[in-house]
C-alpha positions in Angstrom: -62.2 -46.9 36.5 -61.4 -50.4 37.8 -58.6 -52.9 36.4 -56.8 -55.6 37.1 -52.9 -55.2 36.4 -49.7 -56.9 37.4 -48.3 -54.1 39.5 -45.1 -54.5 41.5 -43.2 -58.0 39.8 -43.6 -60.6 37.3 -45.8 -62.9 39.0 -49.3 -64.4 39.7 -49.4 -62.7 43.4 -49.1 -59.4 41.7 -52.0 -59.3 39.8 -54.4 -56.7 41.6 -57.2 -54.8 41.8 -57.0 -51.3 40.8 -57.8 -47.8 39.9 -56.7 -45.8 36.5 -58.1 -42.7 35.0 -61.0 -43.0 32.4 -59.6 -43.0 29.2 -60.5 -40.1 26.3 -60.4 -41.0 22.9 -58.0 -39.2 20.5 -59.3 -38.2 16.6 -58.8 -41.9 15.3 -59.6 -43.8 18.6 -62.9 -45.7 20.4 -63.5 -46.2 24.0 -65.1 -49.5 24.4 -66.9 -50.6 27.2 -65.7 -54.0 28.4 -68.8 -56.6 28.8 -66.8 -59.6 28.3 -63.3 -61.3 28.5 -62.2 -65.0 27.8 -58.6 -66.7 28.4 -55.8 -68.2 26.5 -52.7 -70.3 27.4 -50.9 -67.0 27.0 -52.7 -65.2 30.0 -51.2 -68.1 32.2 -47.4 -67.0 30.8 -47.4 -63.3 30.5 -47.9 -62.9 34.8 -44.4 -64.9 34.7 -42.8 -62.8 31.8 -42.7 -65.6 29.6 -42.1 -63.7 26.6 -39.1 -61.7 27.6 -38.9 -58.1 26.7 -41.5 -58.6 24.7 -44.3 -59.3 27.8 -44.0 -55.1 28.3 -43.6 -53.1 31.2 -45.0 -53.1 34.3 -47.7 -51.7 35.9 -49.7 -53.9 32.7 -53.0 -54.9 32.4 -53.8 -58.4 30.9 -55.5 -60.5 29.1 -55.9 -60.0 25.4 -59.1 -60.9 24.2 -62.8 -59.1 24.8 -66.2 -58.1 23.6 -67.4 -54.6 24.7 -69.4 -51.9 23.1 -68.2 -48.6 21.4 -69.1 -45.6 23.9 -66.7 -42.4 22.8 -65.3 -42.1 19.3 -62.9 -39.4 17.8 -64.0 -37.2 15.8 -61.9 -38.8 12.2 -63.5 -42.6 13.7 -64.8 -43.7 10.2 -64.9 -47.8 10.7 -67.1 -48.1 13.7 -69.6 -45.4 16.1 -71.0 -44.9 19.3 -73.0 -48.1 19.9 -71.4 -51.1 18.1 -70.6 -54.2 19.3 -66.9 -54.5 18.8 -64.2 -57.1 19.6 -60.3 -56.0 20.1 -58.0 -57.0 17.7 -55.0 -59.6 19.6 -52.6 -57.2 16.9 -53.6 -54.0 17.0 -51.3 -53.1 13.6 -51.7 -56.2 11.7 -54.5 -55.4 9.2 -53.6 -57.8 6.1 -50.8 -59.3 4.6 -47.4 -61.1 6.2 -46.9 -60.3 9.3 -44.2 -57.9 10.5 -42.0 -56.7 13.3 -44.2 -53.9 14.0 -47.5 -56.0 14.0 -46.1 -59.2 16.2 -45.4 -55.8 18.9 -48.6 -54.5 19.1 -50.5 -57.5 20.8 -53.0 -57.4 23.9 -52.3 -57.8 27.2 -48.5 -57.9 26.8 -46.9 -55.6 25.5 -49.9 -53.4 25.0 -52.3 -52.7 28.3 -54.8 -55.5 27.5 -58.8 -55.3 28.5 -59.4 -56.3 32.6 -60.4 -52.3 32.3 -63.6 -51.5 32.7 -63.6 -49.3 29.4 -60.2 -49.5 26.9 -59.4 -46.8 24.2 -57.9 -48.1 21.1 -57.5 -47.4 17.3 -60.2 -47.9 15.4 -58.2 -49.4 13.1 -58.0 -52.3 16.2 -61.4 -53.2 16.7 -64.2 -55.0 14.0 -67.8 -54.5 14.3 -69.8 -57.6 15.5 -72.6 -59.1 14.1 -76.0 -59.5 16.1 -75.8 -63.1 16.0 -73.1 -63.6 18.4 -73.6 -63.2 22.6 -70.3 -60.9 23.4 -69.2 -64.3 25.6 -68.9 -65.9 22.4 -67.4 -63.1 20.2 -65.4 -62.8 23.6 -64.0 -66.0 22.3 -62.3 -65.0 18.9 -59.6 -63.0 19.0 -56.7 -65.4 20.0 -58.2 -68.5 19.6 -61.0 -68.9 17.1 -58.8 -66.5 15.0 -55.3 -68.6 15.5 -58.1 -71.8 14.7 -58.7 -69.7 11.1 -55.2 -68.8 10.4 -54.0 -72.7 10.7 -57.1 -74.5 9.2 -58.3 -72.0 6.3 -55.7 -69.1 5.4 -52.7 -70.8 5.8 -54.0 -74.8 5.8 -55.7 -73.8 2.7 -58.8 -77.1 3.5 -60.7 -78.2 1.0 -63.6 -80.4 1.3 -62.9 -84.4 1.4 -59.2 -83.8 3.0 -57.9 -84.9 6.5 -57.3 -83.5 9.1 -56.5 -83.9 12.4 -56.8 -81.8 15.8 -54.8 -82.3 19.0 -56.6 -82.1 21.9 -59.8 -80.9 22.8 -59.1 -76.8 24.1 -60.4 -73.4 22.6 -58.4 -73.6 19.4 -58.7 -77.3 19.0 -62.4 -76.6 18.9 -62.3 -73.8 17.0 -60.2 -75.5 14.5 -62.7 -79.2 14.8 -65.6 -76.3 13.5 -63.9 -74.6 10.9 -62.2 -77.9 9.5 -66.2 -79.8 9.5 -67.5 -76.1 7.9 -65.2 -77.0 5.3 -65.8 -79.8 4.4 -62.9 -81.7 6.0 -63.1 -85.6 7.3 -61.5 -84.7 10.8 -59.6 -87.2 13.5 -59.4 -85.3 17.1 -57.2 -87.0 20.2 -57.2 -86.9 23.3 -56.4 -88.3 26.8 -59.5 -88.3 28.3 -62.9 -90.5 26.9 -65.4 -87.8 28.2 -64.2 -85.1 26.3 -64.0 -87.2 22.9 -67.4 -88.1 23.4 -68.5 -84.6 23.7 -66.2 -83.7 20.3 -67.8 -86.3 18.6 -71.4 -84.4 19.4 -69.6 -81.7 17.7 -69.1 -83.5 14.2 -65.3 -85.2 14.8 -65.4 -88.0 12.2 -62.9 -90.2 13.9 -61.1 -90.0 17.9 -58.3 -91.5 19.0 -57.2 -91.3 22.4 -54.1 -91.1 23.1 -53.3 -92.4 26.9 -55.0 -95.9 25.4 -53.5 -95.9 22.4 -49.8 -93.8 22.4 -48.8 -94.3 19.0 -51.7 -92.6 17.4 -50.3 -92.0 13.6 -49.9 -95.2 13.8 -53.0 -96.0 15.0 -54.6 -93.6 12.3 -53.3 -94.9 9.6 -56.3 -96.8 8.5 -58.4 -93.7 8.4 -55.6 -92.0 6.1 -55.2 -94.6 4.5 -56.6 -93.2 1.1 -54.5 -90.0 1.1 -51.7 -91.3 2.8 -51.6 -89.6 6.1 -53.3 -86.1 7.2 -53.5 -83.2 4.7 -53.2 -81.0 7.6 -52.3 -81.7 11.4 -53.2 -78.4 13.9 -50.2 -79.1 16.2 -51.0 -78.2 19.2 -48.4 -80.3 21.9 -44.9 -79.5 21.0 -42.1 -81.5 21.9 -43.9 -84.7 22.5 -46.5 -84.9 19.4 -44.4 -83.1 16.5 -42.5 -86.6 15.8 -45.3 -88.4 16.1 -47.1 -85.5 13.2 -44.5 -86.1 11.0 -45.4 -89.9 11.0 -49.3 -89.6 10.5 -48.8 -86.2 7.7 -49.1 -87.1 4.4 -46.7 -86.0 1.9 -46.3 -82.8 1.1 -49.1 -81.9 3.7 -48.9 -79.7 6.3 -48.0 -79.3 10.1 -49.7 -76.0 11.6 -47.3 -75.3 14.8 -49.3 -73.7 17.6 -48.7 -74.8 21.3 -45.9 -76.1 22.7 -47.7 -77.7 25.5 -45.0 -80.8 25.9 -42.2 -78.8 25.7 -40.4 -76.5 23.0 -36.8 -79.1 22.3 -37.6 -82.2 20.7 -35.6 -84.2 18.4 -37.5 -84.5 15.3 -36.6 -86.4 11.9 -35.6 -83.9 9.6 -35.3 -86.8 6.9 -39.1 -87.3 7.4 -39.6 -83.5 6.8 -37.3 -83.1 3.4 -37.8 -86.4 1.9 -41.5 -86.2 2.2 -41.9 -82.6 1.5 -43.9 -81.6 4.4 -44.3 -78.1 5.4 -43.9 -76.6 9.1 -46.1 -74.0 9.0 -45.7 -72.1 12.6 -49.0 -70.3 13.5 -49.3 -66.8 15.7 -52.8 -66.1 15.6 -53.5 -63.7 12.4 -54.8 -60.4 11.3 -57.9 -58.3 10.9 -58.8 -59.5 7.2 -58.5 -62.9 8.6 -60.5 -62.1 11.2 -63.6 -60.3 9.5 -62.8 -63.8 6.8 -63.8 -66.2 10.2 -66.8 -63.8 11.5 -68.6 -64.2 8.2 -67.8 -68.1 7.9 -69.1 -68.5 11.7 -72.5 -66.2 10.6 -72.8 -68.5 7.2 -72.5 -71.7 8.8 -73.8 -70.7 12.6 -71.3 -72.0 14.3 -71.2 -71.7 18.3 -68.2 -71.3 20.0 -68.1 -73.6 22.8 -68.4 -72.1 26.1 -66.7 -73.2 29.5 -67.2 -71.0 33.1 -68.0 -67.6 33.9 -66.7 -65.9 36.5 -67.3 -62.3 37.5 -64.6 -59.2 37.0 -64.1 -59.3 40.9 -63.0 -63.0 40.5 -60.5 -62.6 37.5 -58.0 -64.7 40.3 -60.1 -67.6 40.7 -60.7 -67.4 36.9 -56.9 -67.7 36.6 -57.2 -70.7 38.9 -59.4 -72.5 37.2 -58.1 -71.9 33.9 -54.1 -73.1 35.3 -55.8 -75.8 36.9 -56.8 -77.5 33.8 -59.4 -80.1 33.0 -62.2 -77.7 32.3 -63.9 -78.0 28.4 -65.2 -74.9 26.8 -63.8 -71.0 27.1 -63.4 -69.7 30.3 -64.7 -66.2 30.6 -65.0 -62.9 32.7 -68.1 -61.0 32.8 -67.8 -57.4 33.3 
């Protein structure tokens, strides 16, 4: 069957078309047929070996998150069958519960082979069943982003309707957390550096924009649409170095500051005074597990929302898709059709 894999070194010029033996299906695994793939920030840094050890081994195939349908199932496969539209888990062994060692190791596309294959076999403990109201280029989109979106805004952000929140930037999980924050019940703020794409947010239901490049100091510039809470209940930190300082200005007390990306950087020279005295929690976000996951596919059936789709590109493009996608500026997921 074909793949893509990084083959010889850690780098972008190493990422080639190949050949590997179809895969058979052992008593408690699927094969799944590939049909769609989407990208994260972390498909851009795992071709580099940006996570260390922890990246895998070469030859690896990338890329964690994918829609496909069931087409060869053990014979002890209980969850899912032949024929179901299934997505991949991003952790393969984190079902429920606090994460551990053992879960953060088995992630997609680094260390684990991840699904530029024509056909994957995984546990079915590792895969959910889809429902029929999502295309597989928009289930294609949940796995790392819509679910990291759910871990920072509902299981660990805990929103309730009538609080504030506010959403850095305008990519996958910014959206996904702009939908699940309005769904909610949430007043949110998003920023951003570029006017087009807050127009488009505010399409989407974002109560309030700021942008950023006209107005840098932005918790101070939000202050007036805190102003009867204080600051933000919850902040999805998305730009690191540069914004975190600025987050612990425009949080409320006691809120919370969901850590994500690291876009700007990952030193910075925060207040920790501003962090004890106003007993604000730093709540670092790695994407989340299954029950979280089957949590966010019945909030997305309930309240129909549509995750925001960018460019497709076909499986014998997945280079230019990785262009694109490092090249920035595009709005919506960018995807891989199979």
């Amino acid at each position: 069957m074909r793949v893509f894999e990084i083959k010889d070194d850690w780098s972008f010029d190493s990422i080639v078309a190949s050949e590997r033996p179809e895969p058979n299906p052992g008593p408690y695994d699927v094969v799944i047929e590939m049909k769609m793939a989407s990208l994260n920030a972390r498909d851009l840094i795992v071709p580099l070996r940006g996570y260390g050890r922890g990246t895998g081994e070469l030859p690896l195939i990338p890329i964690s998150d994918g829609a496909g349908v069931v087409v060869a199932a053990g014979d002890q496969v209980s969850r899912v069958a032949v024929g179901d539209r299934v997505c991949p888990m991003f952790f393969q062994k984190w079902i429920a519960g606090a994460p551990s060692p053992a879960a953060f190791s088995s992630s997609l596309g680094g260390p684990l082979d991840g699904v530029m294959a024509e056909r994957v076999c995984l546990s079915d403990e590792g895969v959910v069943r889809l429902p029929g109201t999502l295309s597989d280029a928009e289930a294609a989109t949940l796995p790392c982003a819509g679910l990291t979106a759910w871990s920072a805004v509902c299981t660990l952000g805990n929103v309730r309707p009538g609080e504030r929140v506010l959403v850095q930037g305008t990519g996958g999980v910014a959206l996904f957390a702009l939908a699940f924050a309005k769904a909610h019940g949430a007043h949110v703020t998003v920023i951003s550096s570029s006017g087009e794409k807050l127009e488009r947010v505010r399409e989407l239901g974002a109560d309030a924009t700021i942008n950023y490049r006209e107005t840098p100091d932005w918790a101070r510039a939000s202050r007036t649409i805190t102003s009867d809470r204080g600051g933000y209940d919850l902040i999805v930190e998305l730009g690191g170095a540069d914004t975190l300082p600025l987050s612990l200005k425009a949080i409320r007390p006691g809120g919370t500051i969901a850590t994500i990306g690291v876009l700007s950087g990952v030193q910075t020279t925060a207040s920790l005074g501003l962090i004890v005295t106003r007993q604000v929690r730093i709540q670092g976000v790695t994407v989340g597990h299954r029950e979280g996951f089957e949590a966010m596919l019945a909030a997305i059936v309930q309240h129909g929302i549509q995750p925001v789709l960018g460019k497709t590109f076909a499986f014998d493009d997945f280079k230019a898709s990785l262009d694109h996608f490092k090249a920035g500026g595009h709005y919506g997921k960018t995807l891989v059709a199979f």
